[in-house]
DSSP file (Angstrom, degrees, kcal/mol; ACC not computed):
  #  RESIDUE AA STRUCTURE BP1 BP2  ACC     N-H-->O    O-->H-N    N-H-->O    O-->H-N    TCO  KAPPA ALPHA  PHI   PSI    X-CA   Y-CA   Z-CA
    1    1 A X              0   0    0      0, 0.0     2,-0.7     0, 0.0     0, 0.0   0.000 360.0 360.0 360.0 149.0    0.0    0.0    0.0
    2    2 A X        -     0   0    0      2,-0.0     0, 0.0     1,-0.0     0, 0.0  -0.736 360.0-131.9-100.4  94.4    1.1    3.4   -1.0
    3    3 A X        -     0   0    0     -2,-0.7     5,-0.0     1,-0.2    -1,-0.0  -0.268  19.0-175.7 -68.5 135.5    1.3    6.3    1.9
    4    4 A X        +     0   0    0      3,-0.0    -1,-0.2     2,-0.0    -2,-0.0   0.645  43.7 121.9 -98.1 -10.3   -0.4    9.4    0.9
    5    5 A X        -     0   0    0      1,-0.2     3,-0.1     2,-0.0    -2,-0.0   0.029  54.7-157.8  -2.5 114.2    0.6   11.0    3.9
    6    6 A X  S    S+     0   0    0      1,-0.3     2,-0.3     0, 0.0    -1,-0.2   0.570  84.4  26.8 -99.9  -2.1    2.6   14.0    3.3
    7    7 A X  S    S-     0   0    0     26,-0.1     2,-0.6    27,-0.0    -1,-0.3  -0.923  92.0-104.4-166.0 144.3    4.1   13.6    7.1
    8    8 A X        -     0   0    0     -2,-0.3    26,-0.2    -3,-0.1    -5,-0.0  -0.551  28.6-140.4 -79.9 125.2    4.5   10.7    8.9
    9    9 A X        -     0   0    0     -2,-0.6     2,-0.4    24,-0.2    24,-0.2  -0.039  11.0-153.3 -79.7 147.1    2.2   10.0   11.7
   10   10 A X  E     -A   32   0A   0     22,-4.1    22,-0.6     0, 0.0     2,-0.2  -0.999  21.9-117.9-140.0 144.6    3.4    8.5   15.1
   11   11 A X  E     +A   31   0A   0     -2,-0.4    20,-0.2    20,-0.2     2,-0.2  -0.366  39.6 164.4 -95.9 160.2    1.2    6.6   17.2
   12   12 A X  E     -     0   0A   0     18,-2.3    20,-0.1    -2,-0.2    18,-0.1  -0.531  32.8-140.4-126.7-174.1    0.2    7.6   20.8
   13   13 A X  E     +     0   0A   0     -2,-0.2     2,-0.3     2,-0.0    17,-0.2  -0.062  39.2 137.0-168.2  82.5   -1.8    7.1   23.1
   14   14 A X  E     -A   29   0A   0     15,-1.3    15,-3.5     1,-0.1     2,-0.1  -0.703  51.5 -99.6-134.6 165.1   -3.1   10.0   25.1
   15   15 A X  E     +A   28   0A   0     -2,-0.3     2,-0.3    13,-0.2    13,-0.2  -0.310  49.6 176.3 -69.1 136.8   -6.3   11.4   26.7
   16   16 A X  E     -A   27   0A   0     11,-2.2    11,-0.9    39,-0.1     2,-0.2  -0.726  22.2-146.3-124.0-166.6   -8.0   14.3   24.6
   17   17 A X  E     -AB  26  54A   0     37,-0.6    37,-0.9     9,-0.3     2,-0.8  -0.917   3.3-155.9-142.8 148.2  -10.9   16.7   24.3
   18   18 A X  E     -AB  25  53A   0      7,-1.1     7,-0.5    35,-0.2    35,-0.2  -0.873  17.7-174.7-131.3 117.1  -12.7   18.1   21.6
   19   19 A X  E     + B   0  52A   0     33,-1.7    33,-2.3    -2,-0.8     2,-0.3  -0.523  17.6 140.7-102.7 169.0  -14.6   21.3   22.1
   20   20 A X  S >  S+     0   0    0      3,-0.3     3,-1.2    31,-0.2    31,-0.1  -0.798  70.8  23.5 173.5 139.0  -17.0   23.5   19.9
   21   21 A X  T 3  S-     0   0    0     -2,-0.3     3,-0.0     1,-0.3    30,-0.0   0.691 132.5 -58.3  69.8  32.7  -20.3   25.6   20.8
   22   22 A X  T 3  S+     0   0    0      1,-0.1     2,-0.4     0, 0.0    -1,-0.3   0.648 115.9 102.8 109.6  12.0  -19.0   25.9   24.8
   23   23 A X    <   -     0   0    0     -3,-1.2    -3,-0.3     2,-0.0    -1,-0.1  -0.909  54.7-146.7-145.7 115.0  -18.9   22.3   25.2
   24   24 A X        -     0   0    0     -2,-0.4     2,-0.3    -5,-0.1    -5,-0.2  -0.509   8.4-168.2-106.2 170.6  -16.5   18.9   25.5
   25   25 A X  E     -A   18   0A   0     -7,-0.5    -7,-1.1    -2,-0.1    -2,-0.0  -0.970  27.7-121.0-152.1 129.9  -16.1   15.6   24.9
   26   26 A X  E     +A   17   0A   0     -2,-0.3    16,-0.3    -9,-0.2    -9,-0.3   0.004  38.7 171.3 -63.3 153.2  -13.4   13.2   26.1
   27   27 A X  E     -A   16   0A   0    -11,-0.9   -11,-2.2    14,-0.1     2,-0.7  -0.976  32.5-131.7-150.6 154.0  -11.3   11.4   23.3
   28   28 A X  E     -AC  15  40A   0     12,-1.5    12,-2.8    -2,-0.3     2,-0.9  -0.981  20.9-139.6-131.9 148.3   -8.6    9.4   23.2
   29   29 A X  E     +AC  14  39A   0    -15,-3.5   -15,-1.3    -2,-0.7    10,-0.2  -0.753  20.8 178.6 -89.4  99.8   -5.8   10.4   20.5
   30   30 A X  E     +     0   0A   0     -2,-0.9   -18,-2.3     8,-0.8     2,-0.2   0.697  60.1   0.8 -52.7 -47.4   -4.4    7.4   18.7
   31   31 A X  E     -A   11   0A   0      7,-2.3   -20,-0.2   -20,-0.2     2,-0.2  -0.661  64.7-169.4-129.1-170.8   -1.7    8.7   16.0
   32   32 A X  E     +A   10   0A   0    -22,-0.6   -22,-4.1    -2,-0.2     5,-0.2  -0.793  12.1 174.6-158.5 170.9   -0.4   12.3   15.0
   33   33 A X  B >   -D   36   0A   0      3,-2.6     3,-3.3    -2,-0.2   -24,-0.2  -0.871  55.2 -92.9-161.4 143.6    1.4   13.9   12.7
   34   34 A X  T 3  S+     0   0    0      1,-0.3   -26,-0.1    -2,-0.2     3,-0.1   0.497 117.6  55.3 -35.6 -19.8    2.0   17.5   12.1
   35   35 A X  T 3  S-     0   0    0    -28,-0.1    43,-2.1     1,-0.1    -1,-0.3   0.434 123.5 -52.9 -77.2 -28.5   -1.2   17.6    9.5
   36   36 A X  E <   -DE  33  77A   0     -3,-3.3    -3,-2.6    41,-0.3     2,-0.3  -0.952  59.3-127.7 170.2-153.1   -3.8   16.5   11.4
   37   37 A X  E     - E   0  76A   0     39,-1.4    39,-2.5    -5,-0.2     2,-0.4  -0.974  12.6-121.6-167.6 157.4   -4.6   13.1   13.8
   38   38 A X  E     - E   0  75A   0     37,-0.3    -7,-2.3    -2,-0.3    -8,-0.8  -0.988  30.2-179.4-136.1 171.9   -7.0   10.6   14.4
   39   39 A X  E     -CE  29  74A   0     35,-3.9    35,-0.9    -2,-0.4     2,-0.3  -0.988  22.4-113.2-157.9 134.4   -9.0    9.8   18.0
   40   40 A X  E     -CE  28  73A   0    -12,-2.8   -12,-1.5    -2,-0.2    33,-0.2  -0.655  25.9-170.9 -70.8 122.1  -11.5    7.5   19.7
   41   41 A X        -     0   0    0     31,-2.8   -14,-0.1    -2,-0.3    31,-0.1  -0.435  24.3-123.3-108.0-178.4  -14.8    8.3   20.9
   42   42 A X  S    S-     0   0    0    -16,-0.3     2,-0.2    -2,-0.2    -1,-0.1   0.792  81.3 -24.1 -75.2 -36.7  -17.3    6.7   22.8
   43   43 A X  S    S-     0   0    0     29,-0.1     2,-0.5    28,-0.1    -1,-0.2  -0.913  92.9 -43.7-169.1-166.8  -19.6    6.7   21.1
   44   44 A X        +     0   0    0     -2,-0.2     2,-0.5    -3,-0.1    28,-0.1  -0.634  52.7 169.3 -89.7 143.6  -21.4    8.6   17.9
   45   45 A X        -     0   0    0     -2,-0.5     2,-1.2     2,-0.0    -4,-0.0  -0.958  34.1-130.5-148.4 143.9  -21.3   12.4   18.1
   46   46 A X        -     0   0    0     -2,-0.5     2,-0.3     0, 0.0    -2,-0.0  -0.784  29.0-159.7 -99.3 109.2  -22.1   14.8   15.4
   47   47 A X        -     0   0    0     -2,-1.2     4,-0.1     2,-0.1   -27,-0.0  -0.778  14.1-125.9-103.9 147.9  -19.2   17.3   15.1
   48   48 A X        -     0   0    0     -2,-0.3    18,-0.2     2,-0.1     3,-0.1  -0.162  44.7 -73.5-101.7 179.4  -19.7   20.4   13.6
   49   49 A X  S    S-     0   0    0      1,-0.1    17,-0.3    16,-0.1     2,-0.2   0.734 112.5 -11.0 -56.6 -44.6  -17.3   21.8   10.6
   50   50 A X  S    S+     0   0    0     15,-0.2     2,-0.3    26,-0.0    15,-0.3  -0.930  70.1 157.7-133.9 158.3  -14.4   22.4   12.6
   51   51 A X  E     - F   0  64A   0     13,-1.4    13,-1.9    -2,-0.2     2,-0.5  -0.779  44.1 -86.3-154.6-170.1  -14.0   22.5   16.4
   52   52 A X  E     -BF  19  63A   0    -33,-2.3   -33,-1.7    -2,-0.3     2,-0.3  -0.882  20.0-152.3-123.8 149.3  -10.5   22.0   18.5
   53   53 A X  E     -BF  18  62A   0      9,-5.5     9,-0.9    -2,-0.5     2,-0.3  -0.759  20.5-171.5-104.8 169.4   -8.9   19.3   19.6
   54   54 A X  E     -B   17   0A   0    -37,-0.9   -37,-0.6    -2,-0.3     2,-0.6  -0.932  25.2-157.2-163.2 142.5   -6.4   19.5   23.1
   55   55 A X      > -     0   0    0      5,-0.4     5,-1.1    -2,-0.3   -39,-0.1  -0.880   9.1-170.8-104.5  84.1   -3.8   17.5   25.1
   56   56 A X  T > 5S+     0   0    0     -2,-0.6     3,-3.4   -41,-0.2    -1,-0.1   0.977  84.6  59.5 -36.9 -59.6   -4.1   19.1   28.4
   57   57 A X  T 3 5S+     0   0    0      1,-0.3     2,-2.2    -3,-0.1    -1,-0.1   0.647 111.2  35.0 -28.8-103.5   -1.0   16.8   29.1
   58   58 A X  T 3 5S-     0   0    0      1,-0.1    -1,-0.3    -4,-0.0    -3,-0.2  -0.414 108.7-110.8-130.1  39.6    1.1   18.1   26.6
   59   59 A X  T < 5 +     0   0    0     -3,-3.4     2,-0.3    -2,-2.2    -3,-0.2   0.691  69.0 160.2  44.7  30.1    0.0   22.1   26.5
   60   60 A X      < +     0   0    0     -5,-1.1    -5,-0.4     2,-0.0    -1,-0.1  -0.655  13.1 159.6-108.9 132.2   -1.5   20.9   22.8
   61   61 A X        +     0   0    0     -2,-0.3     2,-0.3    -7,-0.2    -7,-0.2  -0.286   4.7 154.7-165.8  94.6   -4.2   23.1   21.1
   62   62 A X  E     -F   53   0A   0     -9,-0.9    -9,-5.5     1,-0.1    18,-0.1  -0.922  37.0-131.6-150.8 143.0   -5.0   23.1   17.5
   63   63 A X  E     +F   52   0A   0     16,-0.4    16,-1.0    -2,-0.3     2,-0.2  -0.082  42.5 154.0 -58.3 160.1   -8.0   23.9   15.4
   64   64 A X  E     -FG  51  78A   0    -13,-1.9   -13,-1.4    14,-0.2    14,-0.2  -0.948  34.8-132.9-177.1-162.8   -8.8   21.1   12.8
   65   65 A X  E     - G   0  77A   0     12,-1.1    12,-2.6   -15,-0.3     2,-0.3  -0.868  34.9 -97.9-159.7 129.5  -11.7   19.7   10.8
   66   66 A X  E     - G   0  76A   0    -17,-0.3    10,-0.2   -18,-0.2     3,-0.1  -0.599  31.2-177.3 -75.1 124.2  -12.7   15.8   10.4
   67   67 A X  E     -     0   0A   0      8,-2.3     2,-0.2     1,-0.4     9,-0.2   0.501  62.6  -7.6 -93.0 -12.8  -11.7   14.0    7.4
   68   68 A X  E     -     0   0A   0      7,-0.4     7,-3.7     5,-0.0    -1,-0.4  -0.561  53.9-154.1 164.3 151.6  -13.0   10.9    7.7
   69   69 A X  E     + G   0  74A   0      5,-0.2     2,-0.5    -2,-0.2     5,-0.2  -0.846  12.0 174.9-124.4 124.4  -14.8    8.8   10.0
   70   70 A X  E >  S- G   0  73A   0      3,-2.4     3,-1.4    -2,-0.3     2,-0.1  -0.666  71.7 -57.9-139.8 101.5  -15.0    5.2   10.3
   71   71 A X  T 3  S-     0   0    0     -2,-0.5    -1,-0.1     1,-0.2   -28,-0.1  -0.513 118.8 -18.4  34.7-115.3  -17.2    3.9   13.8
   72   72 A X  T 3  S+     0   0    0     -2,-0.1   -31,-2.8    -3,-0.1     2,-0.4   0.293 120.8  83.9-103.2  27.7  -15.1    5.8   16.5
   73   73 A X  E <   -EG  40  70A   0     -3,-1.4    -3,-2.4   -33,-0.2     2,-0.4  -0.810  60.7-174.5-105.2 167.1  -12.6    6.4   15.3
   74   74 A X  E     -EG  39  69A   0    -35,-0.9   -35,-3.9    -2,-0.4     2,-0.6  -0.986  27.4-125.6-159.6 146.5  -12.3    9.8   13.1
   75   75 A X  E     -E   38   0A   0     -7,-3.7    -8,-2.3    -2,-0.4    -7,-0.4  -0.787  28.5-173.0 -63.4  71.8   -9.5   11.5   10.8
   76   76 A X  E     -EG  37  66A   0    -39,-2.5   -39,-1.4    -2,-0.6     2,-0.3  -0.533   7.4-159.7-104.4 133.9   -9.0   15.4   12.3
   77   77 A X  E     -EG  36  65A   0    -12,-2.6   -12,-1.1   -41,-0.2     2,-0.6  -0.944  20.9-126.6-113.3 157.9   -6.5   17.5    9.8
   78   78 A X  E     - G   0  64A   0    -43,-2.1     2,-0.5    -2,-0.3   -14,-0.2  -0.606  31.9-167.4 -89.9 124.0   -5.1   20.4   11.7
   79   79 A X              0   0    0    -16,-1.0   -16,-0.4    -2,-0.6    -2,-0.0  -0.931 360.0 360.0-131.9 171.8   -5.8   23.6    9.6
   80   80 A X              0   0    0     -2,-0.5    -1,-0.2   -18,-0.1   -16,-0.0   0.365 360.0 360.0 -79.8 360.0   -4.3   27.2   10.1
């Protein structure tokens, strides 16, 4: 299989959140890569265009946008 990646993702495993409209939801962050991430929910949650994702742990805080979703886990790209 051929990576389209344009930067290589390293896998984790650390507690998140994802906020949006005043409100969060617990996550756990699986990979990263400077471009974006993917993360585990609990369950299904309807996320709005973009929201933010954060690593309390790690002083992490970056805008992004879901790129694809496949049961709980889901795709976030970071955008500017």
């Amino acid at each position: 299989m051929i990576e389209k990646r344009a930067a290589q993702r390293h896998r984790v495993f650390k507690g998140g959140t994802i906020t949006f409209d005043g409100s969060g939801i617990a996550c756990t962050v699986r990979n990263m890569s400077t471009g974006g991430a993917a993360i585990d929910l609990e369950g299904p949650v309807a996320l709005p265009q973009s929201f933010t994702l954060s690593i309390s742990r790690d002083n992490f805080a970056r805008n992004c946008r879901a790129v694809w979703r496949n049961d709980r886990r889901i795709g976030l790209a970071f955008v500017q």
